[in-house]
Backbone and ligand atoms as CSV (ligand in chain L), in Angstrom:
chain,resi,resn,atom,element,x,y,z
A,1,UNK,N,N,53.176,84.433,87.013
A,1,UNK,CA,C,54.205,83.514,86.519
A,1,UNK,C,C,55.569,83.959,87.048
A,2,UNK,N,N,56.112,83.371,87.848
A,2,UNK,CA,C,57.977,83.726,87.858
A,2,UNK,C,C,58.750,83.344,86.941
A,3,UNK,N,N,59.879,83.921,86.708
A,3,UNK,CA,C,60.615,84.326,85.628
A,3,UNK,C,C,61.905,83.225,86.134
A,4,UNK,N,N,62.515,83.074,85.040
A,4,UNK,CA,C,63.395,82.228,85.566
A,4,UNK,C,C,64.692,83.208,86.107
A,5,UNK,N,N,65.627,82.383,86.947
A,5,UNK,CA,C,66.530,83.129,87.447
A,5,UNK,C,C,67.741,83.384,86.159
A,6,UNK,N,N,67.488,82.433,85.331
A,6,UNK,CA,C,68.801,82.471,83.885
A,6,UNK,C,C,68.184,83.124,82.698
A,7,UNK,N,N,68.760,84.244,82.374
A,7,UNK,CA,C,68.168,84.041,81.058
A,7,UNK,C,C,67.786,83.056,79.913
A,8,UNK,N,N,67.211,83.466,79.096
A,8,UNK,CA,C,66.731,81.781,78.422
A,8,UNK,C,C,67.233,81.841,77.529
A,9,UNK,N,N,68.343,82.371,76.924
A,9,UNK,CA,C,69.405,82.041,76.382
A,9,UNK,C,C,70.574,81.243,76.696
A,10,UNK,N,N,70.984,80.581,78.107
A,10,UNK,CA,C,71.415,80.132,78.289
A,10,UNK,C,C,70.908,78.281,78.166
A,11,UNK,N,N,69.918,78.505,78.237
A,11,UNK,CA,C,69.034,77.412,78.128
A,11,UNK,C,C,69.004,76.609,77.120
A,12,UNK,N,N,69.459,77.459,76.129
A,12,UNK,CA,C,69.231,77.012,74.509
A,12,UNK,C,C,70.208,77.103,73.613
A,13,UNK,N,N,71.314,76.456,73.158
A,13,UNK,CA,C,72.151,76.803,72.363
A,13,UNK,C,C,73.167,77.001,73.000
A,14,UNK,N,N,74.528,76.559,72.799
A,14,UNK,CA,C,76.118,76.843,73.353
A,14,UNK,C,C,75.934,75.894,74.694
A,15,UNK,N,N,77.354,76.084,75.326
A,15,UNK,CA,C,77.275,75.312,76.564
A,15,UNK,C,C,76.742,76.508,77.491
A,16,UNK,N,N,75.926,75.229,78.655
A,16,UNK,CA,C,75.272,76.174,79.808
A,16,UNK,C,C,76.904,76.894,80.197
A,17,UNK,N,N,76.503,77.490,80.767
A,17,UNK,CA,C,77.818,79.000,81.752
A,17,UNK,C,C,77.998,78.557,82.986
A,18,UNK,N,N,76.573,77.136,83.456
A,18,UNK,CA,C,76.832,77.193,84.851
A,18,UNK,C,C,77.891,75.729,84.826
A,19,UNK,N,N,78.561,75.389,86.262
A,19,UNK,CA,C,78.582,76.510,87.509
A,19,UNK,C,C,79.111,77.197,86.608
A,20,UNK,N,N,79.711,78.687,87.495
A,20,UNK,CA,C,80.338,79.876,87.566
A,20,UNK,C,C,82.115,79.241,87.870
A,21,UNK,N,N,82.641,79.671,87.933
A,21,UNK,CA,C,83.917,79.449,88.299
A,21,UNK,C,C,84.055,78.875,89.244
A,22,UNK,N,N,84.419,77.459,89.826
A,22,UNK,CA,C,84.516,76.716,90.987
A,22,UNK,C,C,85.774,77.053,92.094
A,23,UNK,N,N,85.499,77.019,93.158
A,23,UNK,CA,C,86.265,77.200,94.149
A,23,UNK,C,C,87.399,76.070,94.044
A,24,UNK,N,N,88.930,76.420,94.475
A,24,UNK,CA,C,89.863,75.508,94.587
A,24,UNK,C,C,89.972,74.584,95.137
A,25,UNK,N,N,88.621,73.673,95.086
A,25,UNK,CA,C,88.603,72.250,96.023
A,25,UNK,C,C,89.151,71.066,95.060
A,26,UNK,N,N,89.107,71.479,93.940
A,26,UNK,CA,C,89.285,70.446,92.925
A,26,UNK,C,C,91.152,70.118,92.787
A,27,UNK,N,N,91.612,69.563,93.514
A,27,UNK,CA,C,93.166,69.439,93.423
A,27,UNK,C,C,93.514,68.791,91.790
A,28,UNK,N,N,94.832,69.710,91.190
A,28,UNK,CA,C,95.249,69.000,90.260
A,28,UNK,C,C,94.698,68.813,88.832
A,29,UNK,N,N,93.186,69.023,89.122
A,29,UNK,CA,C,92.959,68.372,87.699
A,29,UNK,C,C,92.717,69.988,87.206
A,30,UNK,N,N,92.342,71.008,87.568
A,30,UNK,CA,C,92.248,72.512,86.704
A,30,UNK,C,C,93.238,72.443,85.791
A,31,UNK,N,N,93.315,73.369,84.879
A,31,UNK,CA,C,94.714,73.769,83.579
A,31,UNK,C,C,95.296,74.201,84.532
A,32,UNK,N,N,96.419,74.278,84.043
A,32,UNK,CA,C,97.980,75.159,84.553
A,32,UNK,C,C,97.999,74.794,86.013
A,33,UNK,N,N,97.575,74.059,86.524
A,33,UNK,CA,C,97.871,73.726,88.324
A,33,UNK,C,C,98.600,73.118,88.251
A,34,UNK,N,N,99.761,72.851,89.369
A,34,UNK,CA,C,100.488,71.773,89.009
A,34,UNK,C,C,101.520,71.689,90.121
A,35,UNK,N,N,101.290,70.014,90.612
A,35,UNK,CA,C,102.388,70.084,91.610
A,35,UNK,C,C,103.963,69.740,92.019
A,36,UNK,N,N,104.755,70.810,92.355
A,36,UNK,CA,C,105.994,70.603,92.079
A,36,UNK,C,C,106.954,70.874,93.332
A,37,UNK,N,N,107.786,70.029,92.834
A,37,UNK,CA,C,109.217,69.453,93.964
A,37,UNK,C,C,110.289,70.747,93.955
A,38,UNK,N,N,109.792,71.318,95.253
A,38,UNK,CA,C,111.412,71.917,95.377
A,38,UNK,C,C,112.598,71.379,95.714
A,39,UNK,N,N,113.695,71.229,95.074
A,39,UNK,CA,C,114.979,70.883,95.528
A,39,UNK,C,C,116.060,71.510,95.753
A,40,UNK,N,N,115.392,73.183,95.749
A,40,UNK,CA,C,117.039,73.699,96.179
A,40,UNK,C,C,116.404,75.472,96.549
A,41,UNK,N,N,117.245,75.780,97.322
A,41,UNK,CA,C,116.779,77.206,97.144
A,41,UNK,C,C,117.844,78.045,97.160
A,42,UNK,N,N,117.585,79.544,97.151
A,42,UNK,CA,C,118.464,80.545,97.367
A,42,UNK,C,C,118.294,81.425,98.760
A,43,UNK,N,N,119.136,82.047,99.289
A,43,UNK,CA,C,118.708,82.751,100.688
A,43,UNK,C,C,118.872,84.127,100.324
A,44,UNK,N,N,118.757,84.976,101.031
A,44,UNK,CA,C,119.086,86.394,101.313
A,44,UNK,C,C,119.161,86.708,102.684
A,45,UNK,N,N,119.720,87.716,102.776
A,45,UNK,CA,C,119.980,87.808,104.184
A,45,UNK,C,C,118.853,89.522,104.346
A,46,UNK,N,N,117.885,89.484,105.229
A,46,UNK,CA,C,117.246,90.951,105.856
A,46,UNK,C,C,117.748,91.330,106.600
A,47,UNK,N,N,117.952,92.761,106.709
A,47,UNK,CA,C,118.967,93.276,108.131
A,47,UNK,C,C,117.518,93.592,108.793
A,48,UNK,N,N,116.626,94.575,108.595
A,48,UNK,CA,C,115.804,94.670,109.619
A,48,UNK,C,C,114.406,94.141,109.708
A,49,UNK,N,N,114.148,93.766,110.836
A,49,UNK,CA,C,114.082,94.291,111.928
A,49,UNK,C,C,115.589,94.159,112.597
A,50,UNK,N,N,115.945,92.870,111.976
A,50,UNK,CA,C,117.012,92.045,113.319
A,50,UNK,C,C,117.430,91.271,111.599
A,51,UNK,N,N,118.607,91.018,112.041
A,51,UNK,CA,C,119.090,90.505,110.515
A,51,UNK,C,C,118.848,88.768,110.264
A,52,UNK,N,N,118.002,88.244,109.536
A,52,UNK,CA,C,117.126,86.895,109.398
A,52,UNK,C,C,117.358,86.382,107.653
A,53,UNK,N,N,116.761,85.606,107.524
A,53,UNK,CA,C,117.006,84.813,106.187
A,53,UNK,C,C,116.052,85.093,105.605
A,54,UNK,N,N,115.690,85.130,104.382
A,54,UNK,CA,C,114.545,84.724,103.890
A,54,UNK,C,C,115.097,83.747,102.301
A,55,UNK,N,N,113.903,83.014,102.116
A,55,UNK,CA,C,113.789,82.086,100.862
A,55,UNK,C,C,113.773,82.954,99.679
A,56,UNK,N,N,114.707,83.903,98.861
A,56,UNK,CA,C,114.567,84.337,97.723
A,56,UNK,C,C,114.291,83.708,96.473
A,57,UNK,N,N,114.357,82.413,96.177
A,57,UNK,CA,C,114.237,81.796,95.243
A,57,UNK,C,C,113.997,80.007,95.332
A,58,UNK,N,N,113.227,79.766,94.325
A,58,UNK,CA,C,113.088,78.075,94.647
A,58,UNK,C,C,113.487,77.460,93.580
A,59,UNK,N,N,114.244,76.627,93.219
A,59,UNK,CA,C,114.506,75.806,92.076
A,59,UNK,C,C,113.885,74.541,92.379
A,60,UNK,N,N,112.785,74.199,91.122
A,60,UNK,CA,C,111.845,73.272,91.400
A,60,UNK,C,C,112.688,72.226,89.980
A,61,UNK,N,N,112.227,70.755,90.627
A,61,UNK,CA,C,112.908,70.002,89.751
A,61,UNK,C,C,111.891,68.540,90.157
A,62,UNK,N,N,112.168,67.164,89.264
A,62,UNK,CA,C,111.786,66.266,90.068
A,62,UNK,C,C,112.752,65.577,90.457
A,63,UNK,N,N,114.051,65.558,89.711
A,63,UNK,CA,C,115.101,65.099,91.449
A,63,UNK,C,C,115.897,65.860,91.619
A,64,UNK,N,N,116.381,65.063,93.145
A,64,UNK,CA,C,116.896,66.469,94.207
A,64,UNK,C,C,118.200,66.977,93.377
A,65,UNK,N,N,118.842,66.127,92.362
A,65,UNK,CA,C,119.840,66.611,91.568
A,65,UNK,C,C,119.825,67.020,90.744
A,66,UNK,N,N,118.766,67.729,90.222
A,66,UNK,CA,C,118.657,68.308,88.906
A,66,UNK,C,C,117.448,69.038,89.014
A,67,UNK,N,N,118.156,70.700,88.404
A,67,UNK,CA,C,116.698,71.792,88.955
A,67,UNK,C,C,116.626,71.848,87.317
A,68,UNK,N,N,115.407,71.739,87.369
A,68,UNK,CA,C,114.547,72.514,86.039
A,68,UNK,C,C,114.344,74.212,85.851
A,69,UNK,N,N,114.274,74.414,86.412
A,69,UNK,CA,C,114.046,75.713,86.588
A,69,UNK,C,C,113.920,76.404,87.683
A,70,UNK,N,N,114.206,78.207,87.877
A,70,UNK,CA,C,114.114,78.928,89.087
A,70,UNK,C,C,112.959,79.060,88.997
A,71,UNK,N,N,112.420,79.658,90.280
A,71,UNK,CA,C,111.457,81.128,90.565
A,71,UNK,C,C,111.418,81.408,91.389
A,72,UNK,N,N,111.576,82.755,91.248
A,72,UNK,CA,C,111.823,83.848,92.397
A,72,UNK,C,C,110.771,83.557,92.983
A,73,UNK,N,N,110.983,84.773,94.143
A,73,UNK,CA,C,109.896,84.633,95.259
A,73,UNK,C,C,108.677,85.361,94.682
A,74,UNK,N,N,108.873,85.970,93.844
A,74,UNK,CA,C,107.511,86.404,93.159
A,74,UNK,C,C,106.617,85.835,92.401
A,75,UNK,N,N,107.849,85.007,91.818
A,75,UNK,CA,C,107.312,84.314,90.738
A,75,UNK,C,C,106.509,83.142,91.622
A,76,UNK,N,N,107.367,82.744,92.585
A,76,UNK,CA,C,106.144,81.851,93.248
A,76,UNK,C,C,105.401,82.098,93.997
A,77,UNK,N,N,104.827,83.096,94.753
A,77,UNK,CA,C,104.257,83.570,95.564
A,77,UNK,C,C,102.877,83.435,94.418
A,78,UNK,N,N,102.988,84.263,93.198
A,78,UNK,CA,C,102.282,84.200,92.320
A,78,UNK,C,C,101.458,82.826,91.764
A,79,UNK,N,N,102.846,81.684,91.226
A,79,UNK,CA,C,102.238,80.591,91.410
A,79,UNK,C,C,101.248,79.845,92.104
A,80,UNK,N,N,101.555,80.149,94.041
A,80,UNK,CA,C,100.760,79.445,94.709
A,80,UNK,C,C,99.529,80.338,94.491
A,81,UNK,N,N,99.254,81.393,94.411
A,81,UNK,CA,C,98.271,82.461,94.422
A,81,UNK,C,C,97.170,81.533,93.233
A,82,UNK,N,N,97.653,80.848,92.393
A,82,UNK,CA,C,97.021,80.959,90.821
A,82,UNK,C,C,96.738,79.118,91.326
A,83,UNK,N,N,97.228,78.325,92.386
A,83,UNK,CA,C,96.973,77.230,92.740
A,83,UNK,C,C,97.570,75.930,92.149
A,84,UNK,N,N,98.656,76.747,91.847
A,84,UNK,CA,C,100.021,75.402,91.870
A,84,UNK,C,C,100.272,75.238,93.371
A,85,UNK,N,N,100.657,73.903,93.221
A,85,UNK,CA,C,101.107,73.319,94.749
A,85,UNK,C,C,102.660,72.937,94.775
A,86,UNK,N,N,103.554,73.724,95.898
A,86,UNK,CA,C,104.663,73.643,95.928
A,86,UNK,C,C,104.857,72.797,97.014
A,87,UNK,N,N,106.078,71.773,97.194
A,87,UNK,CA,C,106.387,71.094,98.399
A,87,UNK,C,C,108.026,70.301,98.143
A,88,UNK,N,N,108.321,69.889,99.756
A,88,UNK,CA,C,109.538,69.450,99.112
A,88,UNK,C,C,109.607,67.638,100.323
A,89,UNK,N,N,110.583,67.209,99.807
A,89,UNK,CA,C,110.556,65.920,100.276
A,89,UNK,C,C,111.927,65.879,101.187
A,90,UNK,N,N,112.367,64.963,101.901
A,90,UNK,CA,C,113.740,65.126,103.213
A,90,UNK,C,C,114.140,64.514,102.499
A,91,UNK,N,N,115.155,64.431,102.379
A,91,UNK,CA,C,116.941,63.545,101.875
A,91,UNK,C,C,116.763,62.279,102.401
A,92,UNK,N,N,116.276,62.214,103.788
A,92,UNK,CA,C,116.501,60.891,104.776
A,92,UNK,C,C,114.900,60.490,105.306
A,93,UNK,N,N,114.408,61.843,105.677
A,93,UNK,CA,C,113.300,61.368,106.298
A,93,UNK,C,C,112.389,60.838,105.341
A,94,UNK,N,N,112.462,61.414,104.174
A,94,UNK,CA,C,111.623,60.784,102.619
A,94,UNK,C,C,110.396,61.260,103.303
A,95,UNK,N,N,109.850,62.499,104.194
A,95,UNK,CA,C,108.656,63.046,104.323
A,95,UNK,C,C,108.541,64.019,103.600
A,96,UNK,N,N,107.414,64.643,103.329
A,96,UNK,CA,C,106.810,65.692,102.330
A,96,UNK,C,C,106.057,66.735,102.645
A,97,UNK,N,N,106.556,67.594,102.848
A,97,UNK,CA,C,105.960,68.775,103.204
A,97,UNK,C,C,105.310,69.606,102.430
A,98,UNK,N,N,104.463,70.459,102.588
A,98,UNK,CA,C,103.642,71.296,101.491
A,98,UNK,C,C,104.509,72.534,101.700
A,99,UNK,N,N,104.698,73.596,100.908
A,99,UNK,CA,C,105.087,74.537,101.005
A,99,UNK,C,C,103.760,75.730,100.953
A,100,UNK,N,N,103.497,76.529,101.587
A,100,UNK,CA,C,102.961,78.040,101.426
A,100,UNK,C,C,103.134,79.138,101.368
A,101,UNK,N,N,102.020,80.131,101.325
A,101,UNK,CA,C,102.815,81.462,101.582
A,101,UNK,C,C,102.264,81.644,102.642
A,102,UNK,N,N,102.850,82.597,103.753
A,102,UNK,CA,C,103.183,83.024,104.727
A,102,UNK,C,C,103.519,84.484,105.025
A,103,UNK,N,N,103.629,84.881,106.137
A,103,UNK,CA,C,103.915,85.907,106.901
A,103,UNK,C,C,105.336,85.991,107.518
A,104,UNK,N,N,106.531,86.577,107.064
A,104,UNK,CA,C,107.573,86.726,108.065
A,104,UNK,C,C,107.223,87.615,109.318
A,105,UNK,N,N,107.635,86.289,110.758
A,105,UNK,CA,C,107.339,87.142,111.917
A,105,UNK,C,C,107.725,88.210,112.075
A,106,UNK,N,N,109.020,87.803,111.438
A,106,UNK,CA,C,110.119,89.325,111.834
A,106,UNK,C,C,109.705,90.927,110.843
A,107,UNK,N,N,109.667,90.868,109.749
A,107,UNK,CA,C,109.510,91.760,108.761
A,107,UNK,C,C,108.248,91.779,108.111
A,108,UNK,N,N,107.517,91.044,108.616
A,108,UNK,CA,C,106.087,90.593,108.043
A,108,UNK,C,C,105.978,90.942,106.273
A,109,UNK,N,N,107.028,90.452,105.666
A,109,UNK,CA,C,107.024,90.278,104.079
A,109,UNK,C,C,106.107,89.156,103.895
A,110,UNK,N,N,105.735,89.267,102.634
A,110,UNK,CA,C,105.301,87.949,102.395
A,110,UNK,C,C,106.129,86.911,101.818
A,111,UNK,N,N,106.565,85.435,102.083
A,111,UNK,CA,C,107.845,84.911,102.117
A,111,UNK,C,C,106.798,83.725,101.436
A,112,UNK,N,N,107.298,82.627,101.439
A,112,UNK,CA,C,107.286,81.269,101.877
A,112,UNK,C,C,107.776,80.199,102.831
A,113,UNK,N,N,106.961,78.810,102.939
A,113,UNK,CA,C,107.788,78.569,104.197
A,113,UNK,C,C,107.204,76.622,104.044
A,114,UNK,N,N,107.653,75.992,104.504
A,114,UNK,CA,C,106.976,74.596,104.671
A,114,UNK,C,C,106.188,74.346,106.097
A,115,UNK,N,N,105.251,73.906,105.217
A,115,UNK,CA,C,104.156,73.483,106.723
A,115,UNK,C,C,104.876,72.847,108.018
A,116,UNK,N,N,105.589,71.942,107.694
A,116,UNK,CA,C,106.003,70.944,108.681
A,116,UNK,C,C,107.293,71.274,109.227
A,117,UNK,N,N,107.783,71.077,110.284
A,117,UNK,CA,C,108.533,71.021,111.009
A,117,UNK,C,C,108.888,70.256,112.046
A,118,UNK,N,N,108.356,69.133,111.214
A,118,UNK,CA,C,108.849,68.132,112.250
A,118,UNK,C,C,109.673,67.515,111.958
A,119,UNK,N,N,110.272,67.360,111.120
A,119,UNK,CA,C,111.956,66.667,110.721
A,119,UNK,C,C,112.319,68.178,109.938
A,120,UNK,N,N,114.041,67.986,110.195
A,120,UNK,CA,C,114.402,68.810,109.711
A,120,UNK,C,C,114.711,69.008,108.057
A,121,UNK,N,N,114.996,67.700,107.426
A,121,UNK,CA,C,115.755,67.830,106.453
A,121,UNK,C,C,114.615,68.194,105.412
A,122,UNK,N,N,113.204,67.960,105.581
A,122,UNK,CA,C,111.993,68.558,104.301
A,122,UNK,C,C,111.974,70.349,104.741
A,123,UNK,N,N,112.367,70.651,105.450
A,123,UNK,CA,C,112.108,72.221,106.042
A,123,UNK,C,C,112.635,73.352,104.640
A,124,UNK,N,N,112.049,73.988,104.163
A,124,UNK,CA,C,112.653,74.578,103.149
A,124,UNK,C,C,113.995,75.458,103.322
A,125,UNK,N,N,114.155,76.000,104.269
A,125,UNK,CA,C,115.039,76.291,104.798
A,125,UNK,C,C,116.512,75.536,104.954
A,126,UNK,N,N,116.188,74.490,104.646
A,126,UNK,CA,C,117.164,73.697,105.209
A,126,UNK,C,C,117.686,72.541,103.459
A,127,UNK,N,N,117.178,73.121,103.003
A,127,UNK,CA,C,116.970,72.794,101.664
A,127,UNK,C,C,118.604,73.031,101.116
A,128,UNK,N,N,119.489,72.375,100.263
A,128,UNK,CA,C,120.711,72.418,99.240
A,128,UNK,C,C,120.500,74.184,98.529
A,129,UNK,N,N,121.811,74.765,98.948
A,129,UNK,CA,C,121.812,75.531,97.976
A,129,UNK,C,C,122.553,75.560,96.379
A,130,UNK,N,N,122.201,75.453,95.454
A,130,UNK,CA,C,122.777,74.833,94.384
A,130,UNK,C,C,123.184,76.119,93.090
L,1,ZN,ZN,ZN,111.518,88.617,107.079
């Protein structure tokens, strides 16, 4: 006789356990995910390697005139880690970029950055400082 692969307690009583924890294909609908509008950021300046910018902070809001709240670069680095989705929209171009985390070429920190670069004004970088 083979044995089953579950114990047979799972079988009987309470909710099944399966699946196991699902992979992040499921956009949006998990708890605490959630996708949000950056509209402004903060810079810093790195001296080395070579002295460059980086994104220290994002103030996420849903319009471009009014931030709800900061978070640092930790705080969001963390966020995207946990599968909130960050992105921001152009002033003019009204395109939408996703934001990620990333690799600085220069200092190889871990930063953030927007996917797209094909108009300038969604570029996070290029984002209102407020
Ligand atoms: Zn850097």
């Amino acid at each position: 006789m083979v044995s089953l692969a579950r114990p047979a307690d799972h079988l009987s009583g309470g909710p099944c356990p399966w699946p196991y924890p699902r992979p992040a294909i499921e956009k949006g609908t998990a708890k605490g995910v959630s996708s949000l509008r950056i509209v402004s950021v903060h810079r810093e300046l790195v001296a080395e390697p070579t002295v460059h910018w980086h994104v220290s902070a994002i103030g996420i809001g849903a319009h471009p005139d009014r931030i709800d709240r900061w978070l640092t670069l930790p705080d969001a680095l963390d966020a995207i880690d946990g599968g909130d989705h960050f992105y921001t929209i152009g002033d003019t171009s009204k395109m939408l970029a996703r934001v990620r985390r990333s690799v600085c070429p220069l200092c190889l920190h871990h930063v953030i950055g927007s996917t797209s670069e094909n108009v300038p004004d969604n570029n996070l970088h290029n984002l209102p400082s407020k």
